[in-house]
N, C-alpha and C positions, 0 to 999 in steps of 0.2 A: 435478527434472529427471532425464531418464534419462543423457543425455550428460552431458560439458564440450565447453567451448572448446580447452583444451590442444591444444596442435601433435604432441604425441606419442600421446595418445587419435584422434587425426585418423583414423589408417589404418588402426586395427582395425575390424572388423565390431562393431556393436552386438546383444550378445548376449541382450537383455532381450525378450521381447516384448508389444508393441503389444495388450490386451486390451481398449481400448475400442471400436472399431468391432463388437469380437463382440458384446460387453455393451449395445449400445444395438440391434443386430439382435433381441437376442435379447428385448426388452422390448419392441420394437416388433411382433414376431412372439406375444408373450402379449398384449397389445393387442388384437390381431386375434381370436386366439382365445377370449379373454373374451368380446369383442364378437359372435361368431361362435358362440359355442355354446349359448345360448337359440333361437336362431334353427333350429338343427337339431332341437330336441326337437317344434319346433310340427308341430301334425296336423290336421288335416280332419278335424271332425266329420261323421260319415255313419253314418246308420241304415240299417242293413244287412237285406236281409231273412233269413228264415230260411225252411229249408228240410231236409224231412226224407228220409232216403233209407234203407232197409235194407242192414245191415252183409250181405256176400256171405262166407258160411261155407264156399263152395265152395274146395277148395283143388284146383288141379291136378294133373294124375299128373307124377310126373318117373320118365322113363324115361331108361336108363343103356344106352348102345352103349357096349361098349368093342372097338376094333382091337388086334390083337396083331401084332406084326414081322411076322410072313406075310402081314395082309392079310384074317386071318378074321372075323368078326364074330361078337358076342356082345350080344343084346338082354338083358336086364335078368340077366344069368349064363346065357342060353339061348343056341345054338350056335346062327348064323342062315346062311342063303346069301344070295349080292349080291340075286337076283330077288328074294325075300322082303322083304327090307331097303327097297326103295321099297315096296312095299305098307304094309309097316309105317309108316314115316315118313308118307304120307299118309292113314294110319288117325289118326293121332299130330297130323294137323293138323286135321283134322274134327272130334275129340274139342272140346266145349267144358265149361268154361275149354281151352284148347287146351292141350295136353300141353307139358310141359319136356324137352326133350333134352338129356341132358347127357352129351359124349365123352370117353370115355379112350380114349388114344389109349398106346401103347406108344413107346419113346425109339428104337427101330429103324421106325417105320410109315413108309415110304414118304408124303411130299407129296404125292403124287398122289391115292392114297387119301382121305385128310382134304379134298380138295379137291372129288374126287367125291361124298362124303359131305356136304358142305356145298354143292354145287350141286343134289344132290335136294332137300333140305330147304328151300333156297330156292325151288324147282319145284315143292313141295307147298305153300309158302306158309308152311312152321312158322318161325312169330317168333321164338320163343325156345329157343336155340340155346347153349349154352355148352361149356366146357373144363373137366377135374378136369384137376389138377393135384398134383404131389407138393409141399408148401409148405418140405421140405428143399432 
């Protein structure tokens, strides 16, 4: 027995605890998952057909804008103007595999910039669109 009776033990708090309600939770809860875990492994047999396709060795161009603080443009290290810069970009989306664009962008570039830059490209239709980043 964890208590007594005594009149003097009466008004202390019972300092022991109570571990069987866990201990029968937690058998009843292996139970379950014994009985439950064959049941997960079962699969549907299914004859699959097969089907052959050639591997696509095409790799796309990735081209590199980078903006500088000012707002300049730079296509692949070449010094570009804004008007150039849409031509490019829907050259870049025609190309198929359709070209990767990938921007650096400078930590002074103007939002605005990057913005209008990612709404041509959305306007030319190019999908694939990403950010270099410093990973410092």
């Amino acid at each position: 027995m964890i208590g007594s009776f005594d009149d003097n033990n009466a008004s202390r708090p019972m300092s022991e605890i109570n571990v069987t309600p866990l201990v029968d939770v937690m058998l009843v809860l292996l139970v379950v998952f014994i009985v439950t875990a064959p049941l997960l492994t079962h699969a549907v047999k299914l004859d699959l057909p097969s089907a052959r396709t050639e591997v696509n060795h095409e790799t796309p161009e990735t081209v590199t804008l980078a903006i500088d603080g000012g707002g300049s443009f730079f296509w692949n290290n070449q010094p570009l103007d804004r008007a150039a810069l849409s031509q490019r970009i829907r050259a870049a989306a025609l190309q198929q595999p359709q070209a990767i664009l990938h921007i650096r962008a400078d930590r002074d570039t103007r939002y605005q910039v990057l913005a209008d830059v990612m709404a041509e490209a959305k306007r030319a239709q190019l999908t694939r669109v990403g950010f270099v980043t410093d990973p410092n």
